[in-house]
C-alpha positions as CSV (number, residue, x, y, z in Angstrom):
1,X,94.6,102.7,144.3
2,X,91.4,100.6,143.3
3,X,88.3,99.8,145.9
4,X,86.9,97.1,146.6
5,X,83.3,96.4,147.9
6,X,83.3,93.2,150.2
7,X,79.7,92.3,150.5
8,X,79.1,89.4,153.4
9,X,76.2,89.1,156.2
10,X,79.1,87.7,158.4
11,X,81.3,90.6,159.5
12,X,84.2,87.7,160.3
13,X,84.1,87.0,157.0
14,X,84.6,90.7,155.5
15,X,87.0,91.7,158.0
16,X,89.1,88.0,157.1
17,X,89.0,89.1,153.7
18,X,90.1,92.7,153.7
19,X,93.1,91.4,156.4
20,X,94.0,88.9,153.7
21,X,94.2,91.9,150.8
22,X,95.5,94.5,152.8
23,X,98.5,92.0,154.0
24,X,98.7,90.4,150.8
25,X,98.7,93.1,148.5
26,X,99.6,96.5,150.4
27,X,98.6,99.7,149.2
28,X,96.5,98.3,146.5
29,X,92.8,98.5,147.9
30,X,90.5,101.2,149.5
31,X,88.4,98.3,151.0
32,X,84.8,99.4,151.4
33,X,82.2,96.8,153.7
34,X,78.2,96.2,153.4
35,X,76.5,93.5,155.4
36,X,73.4,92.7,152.8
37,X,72.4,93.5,149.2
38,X,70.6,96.7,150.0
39,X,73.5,98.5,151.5
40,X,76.2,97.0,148.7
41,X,73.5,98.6,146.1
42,X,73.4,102.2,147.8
43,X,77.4,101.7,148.7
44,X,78.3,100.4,144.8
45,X,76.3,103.8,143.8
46,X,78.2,106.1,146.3
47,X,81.5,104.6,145.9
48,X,81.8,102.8,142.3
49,X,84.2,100.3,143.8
50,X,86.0,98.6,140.8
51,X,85.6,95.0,142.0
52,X,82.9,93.5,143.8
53,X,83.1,90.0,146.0
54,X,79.1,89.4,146.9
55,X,78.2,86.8,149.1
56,X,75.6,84.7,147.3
57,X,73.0,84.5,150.3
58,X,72.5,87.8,152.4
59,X,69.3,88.9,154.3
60,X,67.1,91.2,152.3
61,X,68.2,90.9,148.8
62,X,70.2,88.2,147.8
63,X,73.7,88.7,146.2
64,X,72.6,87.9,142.3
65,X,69.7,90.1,142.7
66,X,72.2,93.2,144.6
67,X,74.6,92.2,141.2
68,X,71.9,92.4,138.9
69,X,71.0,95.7,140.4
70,X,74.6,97.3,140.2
71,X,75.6,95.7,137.3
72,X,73.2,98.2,135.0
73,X,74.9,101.4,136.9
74,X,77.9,99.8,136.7
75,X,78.9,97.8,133.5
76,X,82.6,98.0,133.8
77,X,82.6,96.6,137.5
78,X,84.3,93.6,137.9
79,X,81.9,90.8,139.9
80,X,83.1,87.9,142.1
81,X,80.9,85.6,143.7
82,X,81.6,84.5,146.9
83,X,79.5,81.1,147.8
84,X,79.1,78.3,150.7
85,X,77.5,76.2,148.1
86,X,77.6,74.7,144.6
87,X,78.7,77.4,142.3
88,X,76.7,75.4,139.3
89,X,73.7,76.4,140.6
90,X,74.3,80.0,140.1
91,X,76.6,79.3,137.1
92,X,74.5,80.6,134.0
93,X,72.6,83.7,135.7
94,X,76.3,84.7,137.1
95,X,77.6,84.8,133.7
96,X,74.8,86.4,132.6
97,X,75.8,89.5,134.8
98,X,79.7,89.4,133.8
99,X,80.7,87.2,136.7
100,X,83.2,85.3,135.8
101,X,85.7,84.6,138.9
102,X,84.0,83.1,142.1
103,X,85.1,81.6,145.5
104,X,84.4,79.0,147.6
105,X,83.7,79.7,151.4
106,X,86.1,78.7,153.1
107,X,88.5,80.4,151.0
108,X,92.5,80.3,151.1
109,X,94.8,83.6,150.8
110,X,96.3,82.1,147.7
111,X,93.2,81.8,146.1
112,X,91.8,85.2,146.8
113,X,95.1,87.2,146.2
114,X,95.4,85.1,142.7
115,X,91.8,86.2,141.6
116,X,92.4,90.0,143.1
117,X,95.6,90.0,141.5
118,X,94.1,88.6,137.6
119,X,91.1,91.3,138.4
120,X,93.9,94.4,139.3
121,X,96.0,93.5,135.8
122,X,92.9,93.8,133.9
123,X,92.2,97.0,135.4
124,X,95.6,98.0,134.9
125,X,95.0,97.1,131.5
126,X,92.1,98.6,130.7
127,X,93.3,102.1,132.1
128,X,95.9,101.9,129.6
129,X,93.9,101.4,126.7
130,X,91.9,104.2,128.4
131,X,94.6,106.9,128.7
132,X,95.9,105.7,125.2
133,X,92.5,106.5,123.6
134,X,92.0,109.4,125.1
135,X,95.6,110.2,123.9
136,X,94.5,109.3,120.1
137,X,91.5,111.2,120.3
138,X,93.2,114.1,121.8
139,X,95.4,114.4,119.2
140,X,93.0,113.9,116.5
141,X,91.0,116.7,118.1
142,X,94.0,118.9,117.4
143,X,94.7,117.7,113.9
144,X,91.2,118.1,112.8
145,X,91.8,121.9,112.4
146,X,94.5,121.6,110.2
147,X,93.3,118.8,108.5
148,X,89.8,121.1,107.9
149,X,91.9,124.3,106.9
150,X,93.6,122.2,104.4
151,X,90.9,120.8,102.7
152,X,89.3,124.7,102.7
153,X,92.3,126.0,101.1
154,X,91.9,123.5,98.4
155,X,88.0,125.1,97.5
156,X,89.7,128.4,97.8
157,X,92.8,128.0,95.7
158,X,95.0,125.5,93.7
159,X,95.9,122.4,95.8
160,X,98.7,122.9,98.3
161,X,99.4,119.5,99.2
162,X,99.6,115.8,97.6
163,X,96.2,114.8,98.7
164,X,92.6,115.3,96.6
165,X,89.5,117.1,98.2
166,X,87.4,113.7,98.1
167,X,90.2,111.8,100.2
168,X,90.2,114.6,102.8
169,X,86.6,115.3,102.8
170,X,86.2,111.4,103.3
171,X,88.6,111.3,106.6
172,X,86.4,114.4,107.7
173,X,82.9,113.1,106.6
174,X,82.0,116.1,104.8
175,X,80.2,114.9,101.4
176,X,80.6,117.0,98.5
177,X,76.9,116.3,97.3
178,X,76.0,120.2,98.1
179,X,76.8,123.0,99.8
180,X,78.1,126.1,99.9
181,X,80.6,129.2,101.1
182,X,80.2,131.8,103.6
183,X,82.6,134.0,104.1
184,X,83.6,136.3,107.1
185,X,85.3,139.5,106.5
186,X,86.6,141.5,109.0
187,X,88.1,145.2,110.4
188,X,92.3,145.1,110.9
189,X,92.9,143.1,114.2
190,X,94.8,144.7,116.6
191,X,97.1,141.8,117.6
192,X,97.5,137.9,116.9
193,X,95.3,137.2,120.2
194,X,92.8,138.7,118.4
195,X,92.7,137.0,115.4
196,X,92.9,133.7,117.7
197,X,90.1,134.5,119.7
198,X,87.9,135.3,116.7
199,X,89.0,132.2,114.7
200,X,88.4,129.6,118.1
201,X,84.4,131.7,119.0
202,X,84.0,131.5,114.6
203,X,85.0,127.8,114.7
204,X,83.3,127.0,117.7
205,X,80.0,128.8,117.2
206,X,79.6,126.7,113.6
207,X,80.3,123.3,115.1
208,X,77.7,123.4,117.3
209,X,75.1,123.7,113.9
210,X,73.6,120.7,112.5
211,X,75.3,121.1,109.0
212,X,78.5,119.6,108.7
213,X,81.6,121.8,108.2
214,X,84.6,123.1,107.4
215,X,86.5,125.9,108.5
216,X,89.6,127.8,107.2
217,X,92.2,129.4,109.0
218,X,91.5,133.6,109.5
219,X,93.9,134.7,105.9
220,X,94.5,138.3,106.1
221,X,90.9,139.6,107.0
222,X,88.4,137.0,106.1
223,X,88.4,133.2,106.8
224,X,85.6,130.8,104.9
225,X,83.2,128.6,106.0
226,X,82.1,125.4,103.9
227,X,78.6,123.9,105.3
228,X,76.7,120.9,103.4
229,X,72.7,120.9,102.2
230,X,71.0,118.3,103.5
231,X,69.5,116.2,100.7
232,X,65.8,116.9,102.7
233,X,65.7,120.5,103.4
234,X,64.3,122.4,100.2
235,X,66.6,125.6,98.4
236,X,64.3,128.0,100.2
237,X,64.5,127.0,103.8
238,X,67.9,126.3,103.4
239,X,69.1,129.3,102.1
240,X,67.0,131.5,104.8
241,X,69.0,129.4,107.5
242,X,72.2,130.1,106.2
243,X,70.9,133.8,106.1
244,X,70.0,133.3,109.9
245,X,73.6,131.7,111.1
246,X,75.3,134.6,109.2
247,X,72.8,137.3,111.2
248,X,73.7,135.1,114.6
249,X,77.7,135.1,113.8
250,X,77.5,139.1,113.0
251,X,75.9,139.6,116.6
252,X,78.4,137.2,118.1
253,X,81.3,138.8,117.3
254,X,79.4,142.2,118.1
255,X,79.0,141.1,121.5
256,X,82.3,138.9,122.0
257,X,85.2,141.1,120.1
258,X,83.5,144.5,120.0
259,X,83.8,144.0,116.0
260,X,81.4,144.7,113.1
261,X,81.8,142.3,110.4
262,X,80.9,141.5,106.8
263,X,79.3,138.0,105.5
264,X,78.9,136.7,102.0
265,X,76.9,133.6,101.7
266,X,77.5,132.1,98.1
267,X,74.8,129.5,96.1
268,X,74.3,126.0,96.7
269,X,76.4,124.2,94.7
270,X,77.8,120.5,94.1
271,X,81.5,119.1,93.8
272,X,85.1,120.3,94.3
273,X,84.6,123.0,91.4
274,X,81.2,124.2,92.5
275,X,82.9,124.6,96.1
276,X,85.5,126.7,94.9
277,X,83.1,128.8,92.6
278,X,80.8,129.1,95.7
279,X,83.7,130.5,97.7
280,X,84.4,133.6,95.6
281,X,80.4,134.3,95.3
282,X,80.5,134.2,99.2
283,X,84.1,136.6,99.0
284,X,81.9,139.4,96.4
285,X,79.0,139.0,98.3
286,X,81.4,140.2,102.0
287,X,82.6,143.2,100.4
288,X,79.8,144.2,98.1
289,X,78.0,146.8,100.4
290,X,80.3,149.5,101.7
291,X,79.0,149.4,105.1
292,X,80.1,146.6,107.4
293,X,77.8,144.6,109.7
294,X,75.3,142.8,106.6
295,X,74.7,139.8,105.5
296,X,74.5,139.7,101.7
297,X,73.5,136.5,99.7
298,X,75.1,136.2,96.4
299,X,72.1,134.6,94.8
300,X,70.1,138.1,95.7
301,X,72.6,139.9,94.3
302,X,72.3,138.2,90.8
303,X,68.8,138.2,91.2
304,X,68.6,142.0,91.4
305,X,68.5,143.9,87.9
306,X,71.9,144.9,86.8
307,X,71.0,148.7,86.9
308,X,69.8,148.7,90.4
309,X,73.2,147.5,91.5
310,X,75.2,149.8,89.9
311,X,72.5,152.8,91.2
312,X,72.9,151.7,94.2
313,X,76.4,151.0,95.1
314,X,77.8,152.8,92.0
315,X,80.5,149.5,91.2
316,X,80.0,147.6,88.0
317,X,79.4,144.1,89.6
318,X,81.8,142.6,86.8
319,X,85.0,144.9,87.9
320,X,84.0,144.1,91.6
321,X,84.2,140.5,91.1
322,X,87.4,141.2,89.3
323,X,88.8,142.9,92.0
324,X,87.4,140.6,94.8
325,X,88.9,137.6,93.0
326,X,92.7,139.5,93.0
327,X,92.0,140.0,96.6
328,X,91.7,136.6,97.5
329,X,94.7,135.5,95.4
330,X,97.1,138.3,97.1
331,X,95.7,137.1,100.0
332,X,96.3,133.4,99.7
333,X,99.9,134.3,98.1
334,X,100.8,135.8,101.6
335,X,99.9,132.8,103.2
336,X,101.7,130.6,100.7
337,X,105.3,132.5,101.2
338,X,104.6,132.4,104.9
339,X,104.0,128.6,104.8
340,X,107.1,128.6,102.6
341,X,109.2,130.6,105.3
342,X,107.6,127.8,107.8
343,X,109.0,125.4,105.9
344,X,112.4,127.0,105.8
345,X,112.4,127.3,109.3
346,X,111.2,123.8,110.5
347,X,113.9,122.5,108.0
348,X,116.8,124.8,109.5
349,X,116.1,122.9,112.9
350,X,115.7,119.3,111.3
351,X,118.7,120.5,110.0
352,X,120.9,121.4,112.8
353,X,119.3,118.6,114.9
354,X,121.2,116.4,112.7
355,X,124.3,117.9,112.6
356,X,124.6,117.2,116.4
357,X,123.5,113.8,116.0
358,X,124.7,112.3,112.9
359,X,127.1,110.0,114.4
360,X,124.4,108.5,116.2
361,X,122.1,106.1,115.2
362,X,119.3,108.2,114.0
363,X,116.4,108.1,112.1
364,X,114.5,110.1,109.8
365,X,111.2,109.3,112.2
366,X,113.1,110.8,115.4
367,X,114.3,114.0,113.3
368,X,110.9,114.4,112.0
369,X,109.1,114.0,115.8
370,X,111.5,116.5,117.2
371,X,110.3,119.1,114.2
372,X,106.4,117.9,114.5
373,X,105.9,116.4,111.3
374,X,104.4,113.5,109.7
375,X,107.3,111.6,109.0
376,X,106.3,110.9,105.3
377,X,105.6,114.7,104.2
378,X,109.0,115.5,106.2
379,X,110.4,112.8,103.9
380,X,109.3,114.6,101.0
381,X,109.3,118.2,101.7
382,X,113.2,117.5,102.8
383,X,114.6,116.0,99.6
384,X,112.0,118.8,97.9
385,X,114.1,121.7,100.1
386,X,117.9,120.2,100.7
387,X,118.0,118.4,97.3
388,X,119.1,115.0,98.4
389,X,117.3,112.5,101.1
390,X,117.4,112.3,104.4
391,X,119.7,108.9,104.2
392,X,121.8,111.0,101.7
393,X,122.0,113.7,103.8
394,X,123.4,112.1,106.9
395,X,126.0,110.2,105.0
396,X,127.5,113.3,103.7
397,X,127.5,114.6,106.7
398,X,129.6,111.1,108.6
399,X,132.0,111.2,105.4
400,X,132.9,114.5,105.4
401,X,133.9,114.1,109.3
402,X,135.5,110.6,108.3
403,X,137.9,113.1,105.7
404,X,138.4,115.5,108.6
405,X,139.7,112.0,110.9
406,X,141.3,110.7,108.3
407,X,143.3,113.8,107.5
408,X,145.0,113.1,110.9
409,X,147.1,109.8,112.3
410,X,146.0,109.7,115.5
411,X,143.0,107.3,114.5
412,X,142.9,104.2,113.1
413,X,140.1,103.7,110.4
414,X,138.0,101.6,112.9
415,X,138.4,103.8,114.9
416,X,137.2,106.6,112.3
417,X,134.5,104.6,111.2
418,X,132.7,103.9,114.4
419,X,133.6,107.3,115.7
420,X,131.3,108.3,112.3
421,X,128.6,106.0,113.4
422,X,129.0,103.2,111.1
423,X,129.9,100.0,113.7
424,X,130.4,97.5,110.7
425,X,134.3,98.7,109.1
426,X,133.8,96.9,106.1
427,X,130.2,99.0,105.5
428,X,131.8,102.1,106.4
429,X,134.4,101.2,103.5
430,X,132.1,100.5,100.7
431,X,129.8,104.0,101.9
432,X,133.2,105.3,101.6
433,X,134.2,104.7,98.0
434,X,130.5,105.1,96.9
435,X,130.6,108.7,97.8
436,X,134.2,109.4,96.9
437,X,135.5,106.7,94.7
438,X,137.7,105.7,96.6
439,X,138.2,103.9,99.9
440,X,139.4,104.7,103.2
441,X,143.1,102.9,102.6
442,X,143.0,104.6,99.2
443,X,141.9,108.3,100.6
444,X,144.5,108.5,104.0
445,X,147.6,106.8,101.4
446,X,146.5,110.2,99.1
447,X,147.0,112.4,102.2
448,X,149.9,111.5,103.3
449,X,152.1,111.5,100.2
């Protein structure tokens, strides 16, 4: 239900008017009154009615004036001018506002319900687009994590999908002039909660920062940050503020999880390569010190003498990188083979979705909406996995049953082929000796000799 603000010194004329909408068109308006300009400004800013009619001359302040007034609160609001006079004289400053429906005192229902009406389907119209944005942006919202988690795993390892880092870091606006890793690693979780509560307060806490970023998914016990360098902000300063949101992320998770973490903050560095060689700086750097709870810059590290290192911590830095290195690759090959079991799985139900609904008329977009992927990738990753196409697939599938049919008399081949799902026969025939070499005559003459 939509309100309406009826604005008229005459109260005859405002209740005439609401009688003629609320007869007219039932159920449609909260109708709301004001007998002069001051009380439809104070009323407009209570109620944000979503159509005003304004009487052009009212006590007090006049109806353009009372517009001019609510139209900066309220932009969207759609204006009618309601007039005893010429409406030429008020033409161009009543355009200037947005009006662009009036009506002539004394007005008939037809004319007023036609206006209402026009004003309630753009309204109508405009919520649409409304919920349909909102919808958009919604879902963007949720892709954005997986779009940023794939562009993350591409610094950190070889390329696990059939797009390049500079068309995904283009969709997400994060330039690959400079920047660099950080890397969290933490204690065993106790449960997958866990690990989802830390990943949401991680991903959250960086994206209120002013560097742009991207987050990875928590794999095993660390996940990675990648933030940019402003072109502006010199090494220095920028390098003590990375040191400062690591020290703030240790005491958040202190105080949100209870846990003691590790960060690694690798150098500055510029491109897809220098990303990725960033990333395993920022990976050494988390597990250098024993202890948890520190934040340890790699560019520190290197700038320390090599015997103080190895006096201190008693690791050759070379072995540790070594070993931090195989870390990250056991790591990231647990989270290929359970992307790989994914697959498998979200395949077995495209799969068996389409065995009980072959014989219908049914695309490869519906198969892939009911398994929640982008129909193009399931495209791919389907004749990657089964071996054959989706079109391929579901063909075998109706001429295997049509053998089955055919193997008994009770059916006619019409009758065969549109109980397949083919509706033209002489289709179904030519499908038919495609896949076997011969046709459907041919095949059901073989099986009865």
């Amino acid at each position: 239900m939509y309100r309406l603000l009826i604005a008229d010194d005459e109260a005859l004329e405002r209740e005439g008017l609401e009688w003629i909408v609320k007869r007219m068109m039932p159920d449609t308006f909260e109708v709301l009154h004001a007998e002069n300009g001051r009380i439809a400004i104070e009323r407009a800013e209570e109620f944000r009615p979503h159509i005003i009619m304004m009487d052009v001359n009212m006590p007090g302040i006049q109806g353009l004036a009372a517009l001019r007034e609510i139209k900066e609160r309220l932009p969207d609001t759609k204006m009618v001018l309601v007039t005893a006079y010429d409406y030429f004289a008020y033409a161009k400053e009543a355009l200037s506002l947005g009006v662009k429906e009036y009506i002539v005192k004394p007005a008939s229902r037809e004319q007023v319900v036609t206006i209402l009406k026009q004003l309630v389907d753009e309204l109508d119209r405009e919520k649409n687009k409304r919920a349909e944005e909102l919808s958009l942006l919604d879902k963007v919202s949720q892709l954005l994590p997986l779009v940023e988690n794939e562009l993350a795993l591409m610094f950190m390892v070889d390329q696990v999908m059939d797009a390049d880092a500079g068309q995904l870091s283009e969709w997400l606006d994060f330039p690959l002039d400079q920047g660099a890793a950080i890397v969290v690693a933490f204690p065993d979780f106790a449960n997958s909660q866990d690990k989802k509560r830390m990943y949401d307060i991680i991903r959250s806490f960086t994206k209120t920062q002013d560097s742009v970023s991207v987050v990875s998914s928590l794999i095993d016990r660390h996940m990675a940050i990648f933030m940019t360098k402003s072109p502006g902000i010199r090494d220095n300063s920028w390098t003590m503020e990375m040191k400062q949101f690591g020290e703030k992320l240790c005491a958040l998770t202190g105080r949100q999880q209870g846990l003691t973490v590790s960060i690694g903050i690798g150098t500055a560095r510029s491109g897809y390569e220098g990303l990725r060689k960033s990333y395993f700086e920022a990976v050494f750097a988390s597990t250098y010190f024993e202890e948890s709870g520190r934040v340890c810059l790699f560019d520190e590290l290197r700038r320390e003498e090599h015997g103080y290192s190895s006096r201190q911590t008693g690791h050759n830095p070379a072995n540790d990188d070594t070993a931090r290195q195989s870390y990250v690759i056991s790591a990231l090959q647990r989270i290929r083979e359970d992307r790989e079991r994914q697959t498998l799985t979200v395949l077995d139900r495209a799969k068996g979705f389409i065995q009980g609904r072959f014989t219908e008329d049914l695309s490869l977009e519906e198969v892939a909406e009911f398994v929640h992927l982008n129909p193009h990738y399931f495209s791919k990753v389907f004749k990657q996995q089964v071996g054959e196409t989706f079109i391929d697939y579901v063909t075998g599938l109706r001429i295997d049953r049509a053998k089955e049919l055919m193997a008994s008399e009770d059916l006619s081949l019409k009758e065969v082929c549109y109980e397949v799902g083919y509706k033209d026969p002489n289709y179904f025939s030519r499908v038919f000796k495609k896949v076997t070499g011969v046709t459907p005559t041919e095949f059901r003459g073989g099986q009865t000799k």
